[in-house]
One Martini backbone bead per residue (centre of mass of N, CA, C, O) as a GRO file, in nm:
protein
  299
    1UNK     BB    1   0.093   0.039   0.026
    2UNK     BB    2   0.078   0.383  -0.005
    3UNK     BB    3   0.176   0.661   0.102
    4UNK     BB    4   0.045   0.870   0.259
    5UNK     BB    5  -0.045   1.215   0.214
    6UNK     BB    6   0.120   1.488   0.396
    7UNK     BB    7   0.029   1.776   0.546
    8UNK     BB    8   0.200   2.099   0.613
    9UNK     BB    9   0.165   2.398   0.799
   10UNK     BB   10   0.301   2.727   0.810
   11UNK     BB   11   0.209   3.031   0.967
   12UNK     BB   12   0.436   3.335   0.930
   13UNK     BB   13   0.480   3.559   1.173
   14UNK     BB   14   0.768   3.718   1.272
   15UNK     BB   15   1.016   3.504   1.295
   16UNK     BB   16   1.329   3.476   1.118
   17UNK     BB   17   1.457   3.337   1.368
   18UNK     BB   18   1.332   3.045   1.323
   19UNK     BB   19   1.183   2.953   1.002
   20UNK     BB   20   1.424   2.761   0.957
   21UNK     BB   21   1.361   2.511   1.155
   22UNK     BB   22   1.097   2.443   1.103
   23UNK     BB   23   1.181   2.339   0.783
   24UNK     BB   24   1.405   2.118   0.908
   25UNK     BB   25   1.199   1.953   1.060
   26UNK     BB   26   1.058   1.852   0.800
   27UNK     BB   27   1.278   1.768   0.621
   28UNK     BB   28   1.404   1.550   0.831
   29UNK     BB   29   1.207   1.360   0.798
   30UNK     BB   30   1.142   1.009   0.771
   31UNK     BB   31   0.882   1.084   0.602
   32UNK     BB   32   0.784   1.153   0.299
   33UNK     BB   33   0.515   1.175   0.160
   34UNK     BB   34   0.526   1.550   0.188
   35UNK     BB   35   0.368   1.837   0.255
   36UNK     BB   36   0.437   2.208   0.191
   37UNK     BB   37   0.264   2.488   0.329
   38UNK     BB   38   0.374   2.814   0.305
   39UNK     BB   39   0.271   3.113   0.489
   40UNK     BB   40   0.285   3.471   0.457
   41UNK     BB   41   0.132   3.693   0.733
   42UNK     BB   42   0.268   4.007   0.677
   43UNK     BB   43   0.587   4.043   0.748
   44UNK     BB   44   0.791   4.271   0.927
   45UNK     BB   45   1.028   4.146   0.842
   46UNK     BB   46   1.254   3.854   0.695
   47UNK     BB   47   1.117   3.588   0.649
   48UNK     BB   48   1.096   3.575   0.346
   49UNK     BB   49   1.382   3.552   0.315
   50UNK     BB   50   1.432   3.305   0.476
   51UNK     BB   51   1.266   3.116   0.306
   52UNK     BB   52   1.353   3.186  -0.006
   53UNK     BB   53   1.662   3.002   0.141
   54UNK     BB   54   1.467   2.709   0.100
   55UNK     BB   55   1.314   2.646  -0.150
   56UNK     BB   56   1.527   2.420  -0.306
   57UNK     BB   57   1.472   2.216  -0.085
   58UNK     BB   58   1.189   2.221  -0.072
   59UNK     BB   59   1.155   2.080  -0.374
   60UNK     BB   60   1.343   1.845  -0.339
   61UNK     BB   61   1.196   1.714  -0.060
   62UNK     BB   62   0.860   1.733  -0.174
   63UNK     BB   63   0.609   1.656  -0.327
   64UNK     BB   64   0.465   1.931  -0.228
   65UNK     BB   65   0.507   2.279  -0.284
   66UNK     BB   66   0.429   2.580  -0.081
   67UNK     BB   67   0.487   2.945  -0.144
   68UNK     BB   68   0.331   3.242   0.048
   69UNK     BB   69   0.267   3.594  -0.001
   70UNK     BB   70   0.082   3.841   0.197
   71UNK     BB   71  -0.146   4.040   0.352
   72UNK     BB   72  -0.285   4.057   0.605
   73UNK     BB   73  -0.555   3.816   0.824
   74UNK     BB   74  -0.485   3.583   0.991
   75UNK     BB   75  -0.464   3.272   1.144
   76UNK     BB   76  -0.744   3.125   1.023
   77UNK     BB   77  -0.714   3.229   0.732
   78UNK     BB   78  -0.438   3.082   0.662
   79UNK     BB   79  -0.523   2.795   0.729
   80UNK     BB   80  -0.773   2.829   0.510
   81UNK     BB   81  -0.621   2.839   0.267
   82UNK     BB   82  -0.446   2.613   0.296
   83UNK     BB   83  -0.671   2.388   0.316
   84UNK     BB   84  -0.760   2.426  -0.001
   85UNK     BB   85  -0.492   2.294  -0.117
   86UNK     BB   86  -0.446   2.084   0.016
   87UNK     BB   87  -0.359   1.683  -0.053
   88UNK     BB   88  -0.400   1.570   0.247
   89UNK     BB   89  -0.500   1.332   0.432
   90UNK     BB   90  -0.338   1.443   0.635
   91UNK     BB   91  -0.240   1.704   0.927
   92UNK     BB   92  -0.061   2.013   1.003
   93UNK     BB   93   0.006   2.242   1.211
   94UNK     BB   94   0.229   2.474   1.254
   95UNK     BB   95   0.473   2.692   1.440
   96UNK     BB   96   0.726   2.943   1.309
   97UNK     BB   97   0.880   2.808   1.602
   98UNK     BB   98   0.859   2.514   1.563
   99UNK     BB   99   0.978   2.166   1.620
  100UNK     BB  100   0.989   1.860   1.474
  101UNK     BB  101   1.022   1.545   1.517
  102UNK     BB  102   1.149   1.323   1.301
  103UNK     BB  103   0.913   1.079   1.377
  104UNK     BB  104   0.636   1.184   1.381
  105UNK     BB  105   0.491   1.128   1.124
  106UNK     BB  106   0.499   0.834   1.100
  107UNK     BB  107   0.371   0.760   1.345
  108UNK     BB  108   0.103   0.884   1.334
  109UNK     BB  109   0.038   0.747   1.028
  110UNK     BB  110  -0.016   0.466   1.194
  111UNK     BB  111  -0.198   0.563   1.422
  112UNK     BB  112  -0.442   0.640   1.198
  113UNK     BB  113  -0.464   0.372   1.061
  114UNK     BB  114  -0.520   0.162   1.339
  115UNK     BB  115  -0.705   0.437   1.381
  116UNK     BB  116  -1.022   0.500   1.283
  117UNK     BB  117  -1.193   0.660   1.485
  118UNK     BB  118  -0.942   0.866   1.472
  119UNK     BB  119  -0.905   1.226   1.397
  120UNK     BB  120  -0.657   1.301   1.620
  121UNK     BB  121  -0.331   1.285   1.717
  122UNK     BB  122  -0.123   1.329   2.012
  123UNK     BB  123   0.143   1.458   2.227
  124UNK     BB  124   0.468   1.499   2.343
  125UNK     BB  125   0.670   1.766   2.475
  126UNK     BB  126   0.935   1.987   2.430
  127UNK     BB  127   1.044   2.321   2.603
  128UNK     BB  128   1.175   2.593   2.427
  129UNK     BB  129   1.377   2.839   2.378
  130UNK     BB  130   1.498   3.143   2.176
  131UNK     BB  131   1.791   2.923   2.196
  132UNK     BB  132   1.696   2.620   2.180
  133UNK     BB  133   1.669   2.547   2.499
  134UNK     BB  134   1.611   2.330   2.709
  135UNK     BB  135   1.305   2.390   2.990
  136UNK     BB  136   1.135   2.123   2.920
  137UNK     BB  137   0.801   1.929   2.973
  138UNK     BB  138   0.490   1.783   2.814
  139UNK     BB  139   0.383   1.485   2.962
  140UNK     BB  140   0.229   1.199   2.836
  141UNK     BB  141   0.170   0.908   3.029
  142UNK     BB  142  -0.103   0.783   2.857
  143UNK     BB  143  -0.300   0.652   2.666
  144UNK     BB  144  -0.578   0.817   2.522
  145UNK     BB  145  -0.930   0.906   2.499
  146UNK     BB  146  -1.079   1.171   2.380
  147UNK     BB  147  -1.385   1.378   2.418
  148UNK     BB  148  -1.614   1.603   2.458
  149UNK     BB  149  -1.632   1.632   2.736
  150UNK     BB  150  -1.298   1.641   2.797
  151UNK     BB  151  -1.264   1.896   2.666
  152UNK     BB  152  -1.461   2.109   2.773
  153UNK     BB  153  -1.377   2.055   3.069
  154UNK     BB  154  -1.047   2.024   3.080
  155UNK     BB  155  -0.957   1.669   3.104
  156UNK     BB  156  -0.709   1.712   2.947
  157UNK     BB  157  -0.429   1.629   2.716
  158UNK     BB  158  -0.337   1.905   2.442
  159UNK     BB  159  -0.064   1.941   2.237
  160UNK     BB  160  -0.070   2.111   1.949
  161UNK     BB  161   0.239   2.078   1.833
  162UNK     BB  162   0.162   1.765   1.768
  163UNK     BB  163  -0.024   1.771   1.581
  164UNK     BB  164  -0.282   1.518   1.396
  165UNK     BB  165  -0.492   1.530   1.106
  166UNK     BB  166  -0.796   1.484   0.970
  167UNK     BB  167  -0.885   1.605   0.675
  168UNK     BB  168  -1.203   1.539   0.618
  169UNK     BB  169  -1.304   1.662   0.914
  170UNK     BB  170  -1.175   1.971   0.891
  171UNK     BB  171  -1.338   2.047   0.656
  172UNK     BB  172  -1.623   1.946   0.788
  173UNK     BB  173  -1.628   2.165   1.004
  174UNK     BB  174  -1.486   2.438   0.862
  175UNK     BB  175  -1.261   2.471   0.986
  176UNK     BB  176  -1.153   2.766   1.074
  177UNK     BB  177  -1.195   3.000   1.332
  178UNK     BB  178  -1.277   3.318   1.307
  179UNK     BB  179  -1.111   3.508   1.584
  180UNK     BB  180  -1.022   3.401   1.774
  181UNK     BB  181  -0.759   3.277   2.029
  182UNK     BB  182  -0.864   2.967   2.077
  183UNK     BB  183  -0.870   2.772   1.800
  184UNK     BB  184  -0.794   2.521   1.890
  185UNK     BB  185  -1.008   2.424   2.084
  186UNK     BB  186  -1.268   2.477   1.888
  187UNK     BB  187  -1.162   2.228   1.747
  188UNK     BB  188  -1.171   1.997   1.895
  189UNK     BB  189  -1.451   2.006   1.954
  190UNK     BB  190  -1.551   1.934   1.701
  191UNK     BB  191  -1.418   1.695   1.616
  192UNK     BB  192  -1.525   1.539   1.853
  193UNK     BB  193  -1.813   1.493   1.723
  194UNK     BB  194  -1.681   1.259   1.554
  195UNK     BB  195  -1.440   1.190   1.765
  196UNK     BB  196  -1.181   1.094   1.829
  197UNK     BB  197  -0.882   1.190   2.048
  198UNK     BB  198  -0.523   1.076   2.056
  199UNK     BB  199  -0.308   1.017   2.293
  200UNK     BB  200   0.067   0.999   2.361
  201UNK     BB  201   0.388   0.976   2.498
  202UNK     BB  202   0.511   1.065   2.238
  203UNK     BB  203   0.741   1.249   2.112
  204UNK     BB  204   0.694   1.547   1.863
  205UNK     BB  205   0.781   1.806   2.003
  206UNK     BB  206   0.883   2.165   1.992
  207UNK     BB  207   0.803   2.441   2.243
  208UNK     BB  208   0.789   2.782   2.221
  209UNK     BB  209   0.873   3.013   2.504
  210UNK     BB  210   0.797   3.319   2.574
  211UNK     BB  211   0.780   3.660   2.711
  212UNK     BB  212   0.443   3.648   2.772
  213UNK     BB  213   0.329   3.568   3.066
  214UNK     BB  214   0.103   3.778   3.179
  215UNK     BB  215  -0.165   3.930   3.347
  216UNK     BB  216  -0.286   4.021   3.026
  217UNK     BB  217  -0.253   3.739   2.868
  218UNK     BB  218  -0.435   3.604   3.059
  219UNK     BB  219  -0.677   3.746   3.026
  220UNK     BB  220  -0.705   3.685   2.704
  221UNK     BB  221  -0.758   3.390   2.742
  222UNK     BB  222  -0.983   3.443   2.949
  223UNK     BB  223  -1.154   3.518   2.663
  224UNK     BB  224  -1.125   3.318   2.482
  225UNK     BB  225  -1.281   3.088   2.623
  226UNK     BB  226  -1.534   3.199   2.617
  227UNK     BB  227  -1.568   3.253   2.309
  228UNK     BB  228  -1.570   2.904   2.289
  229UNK     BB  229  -1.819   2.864   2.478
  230UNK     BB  230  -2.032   3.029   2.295
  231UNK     BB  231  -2.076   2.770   2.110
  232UNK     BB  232  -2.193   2.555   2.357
  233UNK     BB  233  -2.467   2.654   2.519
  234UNK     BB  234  -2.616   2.342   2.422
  235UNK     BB  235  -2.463   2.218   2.634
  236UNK     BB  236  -2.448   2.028   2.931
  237UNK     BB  237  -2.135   2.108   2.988
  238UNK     BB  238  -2.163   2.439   3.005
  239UNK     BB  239  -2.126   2.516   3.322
  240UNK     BB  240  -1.886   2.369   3.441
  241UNK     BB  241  -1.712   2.461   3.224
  242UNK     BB  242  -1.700   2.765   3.311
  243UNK     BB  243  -1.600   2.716   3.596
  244UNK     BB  244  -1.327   2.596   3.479
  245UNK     BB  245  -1.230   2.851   3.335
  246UNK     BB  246  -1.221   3.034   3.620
  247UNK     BB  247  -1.017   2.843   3.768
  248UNK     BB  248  -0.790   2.843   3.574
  249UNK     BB  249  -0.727   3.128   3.614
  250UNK     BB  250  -0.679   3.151   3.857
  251UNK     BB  251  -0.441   2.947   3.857
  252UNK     BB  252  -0.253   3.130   3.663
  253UNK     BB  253  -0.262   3.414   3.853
  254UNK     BB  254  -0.150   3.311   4.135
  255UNK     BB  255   0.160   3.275   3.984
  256UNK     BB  256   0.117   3.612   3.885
  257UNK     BB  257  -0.033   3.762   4.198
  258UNK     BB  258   0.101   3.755   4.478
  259UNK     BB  259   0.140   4.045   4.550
  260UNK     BB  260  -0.176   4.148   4.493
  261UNK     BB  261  -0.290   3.974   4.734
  262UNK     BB  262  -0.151   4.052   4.943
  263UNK     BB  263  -0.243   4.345   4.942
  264UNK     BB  264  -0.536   4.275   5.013
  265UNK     BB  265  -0.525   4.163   5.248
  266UNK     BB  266  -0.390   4.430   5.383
  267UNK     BB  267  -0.665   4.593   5.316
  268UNK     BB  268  -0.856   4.377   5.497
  269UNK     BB  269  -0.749   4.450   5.767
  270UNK     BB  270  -0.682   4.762   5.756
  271UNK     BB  271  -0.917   4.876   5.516
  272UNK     BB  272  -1.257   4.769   5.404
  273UNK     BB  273  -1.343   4.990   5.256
  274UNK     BB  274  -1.105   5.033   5.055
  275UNK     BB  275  -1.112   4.738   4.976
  276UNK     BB  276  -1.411   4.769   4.816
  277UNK     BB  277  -1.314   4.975   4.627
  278UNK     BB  278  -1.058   4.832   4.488
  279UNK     BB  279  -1.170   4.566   4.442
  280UNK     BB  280  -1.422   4.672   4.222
  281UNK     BB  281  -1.150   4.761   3.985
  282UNK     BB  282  -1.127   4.500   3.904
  283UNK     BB  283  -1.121   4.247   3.792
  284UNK     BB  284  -1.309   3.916   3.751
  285UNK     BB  285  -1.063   3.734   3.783
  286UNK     BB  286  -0.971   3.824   4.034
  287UNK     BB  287  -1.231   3.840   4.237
  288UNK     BB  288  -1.211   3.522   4.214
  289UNK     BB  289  -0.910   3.508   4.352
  290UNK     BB  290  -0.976   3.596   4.616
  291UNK     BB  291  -1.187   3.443   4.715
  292UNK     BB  292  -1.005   3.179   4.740
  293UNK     BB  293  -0.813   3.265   4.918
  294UNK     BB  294  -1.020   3.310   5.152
  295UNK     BB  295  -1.122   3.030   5.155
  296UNK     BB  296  -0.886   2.875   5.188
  297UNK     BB  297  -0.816   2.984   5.492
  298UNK     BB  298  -1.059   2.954   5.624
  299UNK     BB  299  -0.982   2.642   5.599
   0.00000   0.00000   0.00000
């Protein structure tokens, strides 16, 4: 039987310093029989110099290559471009500095021929700074099937940078959803309705951490996360999942807010009226992250 072709997309918006890493890594894969479609969604950067420093091996190394830029559209639109394109069996969509280690491709399609009834399946990364120095890993204990329930409830470990995906079911749902913060939660969640997602514990990539997880950068996914699930609000799921969404971000904020969380309970013991009106200037999410800390504490 013919090796089914992989399509692997790679959305670049200014990366310079990553996009060369992240085409080697596909480039040196085991599995041979591989598209690759790089779009650059407007970078102001050297990106576009940086890839077309590439062509000429990725044209000699890849079954079908595809290189495209033009002025920004956002990160969804640019999926659904690549999707359109696409003629492969399987998919991955890849962040134009993340790099994939070598058997990734191999084993999942794999993975993927063995089990019908799976829709994507995912694995374990190693987390890498911005000189590529190992700096942690994001490790699947052991494989197991995600349905719709465990990823809504958010009861699942999921890490985008491993994933592959059937095409023919990322099409039949409508590809990615245009607007989005956490459009990956998003698709999982829909995927889900058609079948399982499955974890396994191989190491499939390496995802780079930049220094932006702030206390605003996280208020911005903690509206992310609300934006998918008004997606969902006919599910009987709905409401559980709301509350697991402000519990993690509780727990999120708890570990950048020890200082500021400190100073209202100073605030809350040296004067309370002061306290109710600094209290209700805060953020919702804030908000709910002190009451967890004064109920922690009753307790």
């Amino acid at each position: 039987m013919n090796a089914p072709l992989v399509s692997i997309i790679i959305p670049c918006y200014n990366h310079e310093k990553f996009v060369q890493d992240s085409i080697r890594g596909i480039i040196n894969q085991s599995y041979e029989n591989v598209e690759l479609i790089i779009i650059d969604d407007g970078s102001k950067d050297s990106s576009v110099e940086k890839i077309k420093e590439m062509v000429v091996l990725c044209e000699k190394r890849f079954t079908k290559f595809e290189f495209r830029y033009r002025p920004n559209k956002g990160l969804s639109a640019t999926l659904n471009e690549a999707l359109e394109w696409c003629k492969g069996e399987y998919l991955s969509s890849q962040d134009s500095d993340d790099i994939i280690l070598p058997d990734k491709i191999e084993k999942q399609v794999k993975l993927l021929s063995d089990n019908k009834n799976v829709v994507a399946v995912f694995g374990s990364i190693y987390l890498i700074d911005e000189e590529n120095k190992n700096i942690g890993e994001e490790r699947i204990v052991e494989s197991r099937l995600y349905d719709f329930k465990s990823i809504i409830l958010n009861e699942c470990q999921i890490f985008c940078p491993s994933q592959m995906i059937r095409s023919e079911h990322l099409k039949k749902v409508g590809g990615y959803k245009d607007g989005l913060i956490i459009e990956d939660w998003y698709m999982w969640l829909k995927l889900a309705k058609i079948g399982d997602l499955l974890v396994v514990p191989d190491f499939f990539a390496k995802y780079r951490q930049h220094d932006n997880n702030t206390i605003k950068q996280l208020d911005k996914m903690h509206r992310g996360r609300l934006d998918v699930l008004s997606f969902f609000k006919d599910s009987p799921y709905y409401e559980k999942a709301l509350r697991n969404v402000y519990w993690l971000n509780c727990l999120e904020l708890a570990a950048k807010s020890n200082y500021e969380i400190k100073y209202l309970l100073q605030l809350f013991l040296i004067d309370p009226k002061r306290f109710i009106i600094d209290f209700f200037k805060k953020t919702y999410i804030l908000k709910k992250l002190f009451l967890s800390k004064i109920l922690k504490s009753a307790n």
